[in-house]
C-alpha positions in Angstrom: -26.3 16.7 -8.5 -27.9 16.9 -5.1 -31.2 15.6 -7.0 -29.3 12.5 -8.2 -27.8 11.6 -5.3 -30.9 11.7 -3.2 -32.0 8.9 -5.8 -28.8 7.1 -6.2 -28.0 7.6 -3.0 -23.7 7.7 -3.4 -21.8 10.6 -4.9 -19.8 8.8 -7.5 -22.6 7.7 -9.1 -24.8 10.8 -8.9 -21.8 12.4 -10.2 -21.7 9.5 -13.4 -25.4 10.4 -14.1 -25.4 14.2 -14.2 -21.7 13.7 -16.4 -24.1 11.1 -18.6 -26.9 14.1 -18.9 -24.5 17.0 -19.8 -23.0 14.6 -22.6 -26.6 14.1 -24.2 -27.4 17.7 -23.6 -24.1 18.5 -25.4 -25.2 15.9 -28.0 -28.7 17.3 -28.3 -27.7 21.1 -28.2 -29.2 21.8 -31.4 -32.7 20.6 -30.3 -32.2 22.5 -26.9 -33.1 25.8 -27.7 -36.9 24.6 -28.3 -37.0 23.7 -24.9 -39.1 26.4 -23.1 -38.2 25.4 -19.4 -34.9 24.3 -18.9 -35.3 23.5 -14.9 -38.2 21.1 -15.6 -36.0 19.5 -18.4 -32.9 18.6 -16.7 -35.2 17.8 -13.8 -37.1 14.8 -15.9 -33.8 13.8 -17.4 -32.0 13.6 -14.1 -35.0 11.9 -12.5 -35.5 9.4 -15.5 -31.0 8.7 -15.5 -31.6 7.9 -11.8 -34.1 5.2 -12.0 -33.0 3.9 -15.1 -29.7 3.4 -13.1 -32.0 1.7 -10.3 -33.5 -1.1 -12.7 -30.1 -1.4 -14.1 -29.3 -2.2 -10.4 -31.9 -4.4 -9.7 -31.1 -6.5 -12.8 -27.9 -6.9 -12.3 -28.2 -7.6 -8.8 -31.1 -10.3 -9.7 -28.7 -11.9 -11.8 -25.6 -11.8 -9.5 -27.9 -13.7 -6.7 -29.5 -16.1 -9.4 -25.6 -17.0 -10.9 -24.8 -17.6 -6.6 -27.4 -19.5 -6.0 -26.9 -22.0 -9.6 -23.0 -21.9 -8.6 -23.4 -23.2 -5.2 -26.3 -25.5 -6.2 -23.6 -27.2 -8.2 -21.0 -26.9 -6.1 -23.3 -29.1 -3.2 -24.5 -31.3 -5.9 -20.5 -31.9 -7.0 -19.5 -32.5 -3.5 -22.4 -34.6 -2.1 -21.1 -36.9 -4.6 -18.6 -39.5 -2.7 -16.4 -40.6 -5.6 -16.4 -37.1 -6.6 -15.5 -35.5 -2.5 -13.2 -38.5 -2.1 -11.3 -37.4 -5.6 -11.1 -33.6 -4.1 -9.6 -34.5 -1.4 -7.1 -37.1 -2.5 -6.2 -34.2 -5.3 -6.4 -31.8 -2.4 -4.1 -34.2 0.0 -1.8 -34.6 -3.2 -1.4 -30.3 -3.2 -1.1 -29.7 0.1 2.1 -31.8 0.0 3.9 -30.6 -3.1 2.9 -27.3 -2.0 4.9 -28.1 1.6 8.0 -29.7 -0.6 8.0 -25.7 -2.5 8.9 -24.6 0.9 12.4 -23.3 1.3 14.2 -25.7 3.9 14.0 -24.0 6.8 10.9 -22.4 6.1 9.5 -25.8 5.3 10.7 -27.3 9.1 9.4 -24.4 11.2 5.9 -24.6 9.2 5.8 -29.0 9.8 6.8 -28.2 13.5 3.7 -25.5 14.0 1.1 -27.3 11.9 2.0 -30.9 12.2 3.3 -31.3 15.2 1.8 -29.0 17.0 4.5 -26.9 18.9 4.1 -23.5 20.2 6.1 -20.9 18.5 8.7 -20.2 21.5 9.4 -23.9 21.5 10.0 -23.8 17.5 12.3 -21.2 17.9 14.1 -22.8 21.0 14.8 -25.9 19.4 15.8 -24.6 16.4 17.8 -22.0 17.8 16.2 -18.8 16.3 13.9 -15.8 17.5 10.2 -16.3 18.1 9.7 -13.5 15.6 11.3 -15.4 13.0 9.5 -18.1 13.1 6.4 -15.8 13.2 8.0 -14.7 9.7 7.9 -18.6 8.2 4.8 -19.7 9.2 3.6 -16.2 7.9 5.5 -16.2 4.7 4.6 -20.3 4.5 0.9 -19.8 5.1 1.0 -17.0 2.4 2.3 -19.4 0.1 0.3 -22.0 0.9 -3.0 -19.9 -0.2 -1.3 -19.5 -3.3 -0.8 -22.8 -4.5 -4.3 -24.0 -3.1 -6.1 -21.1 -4.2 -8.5 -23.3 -6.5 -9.7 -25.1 -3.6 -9.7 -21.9 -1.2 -13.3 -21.1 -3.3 -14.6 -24.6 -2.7 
């Protein structure tokens, strides 16, 4: 184990590798008795586990930064595009609003009053008559539901 994770480097996955080894030993125990020194043995197959879990790695962590960099090269491509920007944001606009009309009543006044017309939370709560800490609660619980419904644009 300690040989693993001075390769792999975290214990969870040292632990995974030296699991993987005792299941092809276990596999293998017919052919291990021809095996003449057993420290050298587990030794190479711990050693080999380890960096074959290292390429494995660095393939899939080639392929995570190649699929980034074609995803945002398409997503600038899509947006430098004016039709195509002033579509998103009309659809966006569009969202935004029915997402605002979901609101429960109240909810839906305290949120208009923070984000739209720009008043303070003690002077929502004055003028509607309730505590500062519940309109902390609406524009909490309205924000919250706001990245809900606009989740598909939050990645944008």
């Amino acid at each position: 184990m300690h040989i693993a994770k001075g390769y792999i480097g975290t214990k969870e996955d040292a632990e995974g590798v030296v699991q993987n080894i005792f299941l092809k030993l276990w596999d293998k125990k017919t052919d291990f008795t021809s095996i003449s020194n057993v420290n050298n043995y587990l030794f190479t197959m711990t050693k080999n586990a380890c960096l074959d879990m290292i390429k494995h790695r660095k393939v899939k962590n080639s392929f995570a930064q190649e699929y980034l960099a074609t995803n945002i090269d398409l997503q600038q491509q899509f947006i430098a595009d004016e039709e195509t920007s002033a579509f998103l944001e009309k659809e966006l606009e569009q969202r935004i609003t029915k997402a605002i009309e979901l609101l429960p009543k109240k909810r839906k006044v305290v949120f208009l009053k923070s984000r739209f017309e720009g008043m303070k939370h003690s002077e929502i709560a004055e003028s509607l008559g309730i505590s500062q800490r519940t309109v902390e609660n609406h524009i909490s619980n309205s924000l919250q539901h706001m990245r809900l419904q606009l989740k598909e644009f939050l990645s944008l």
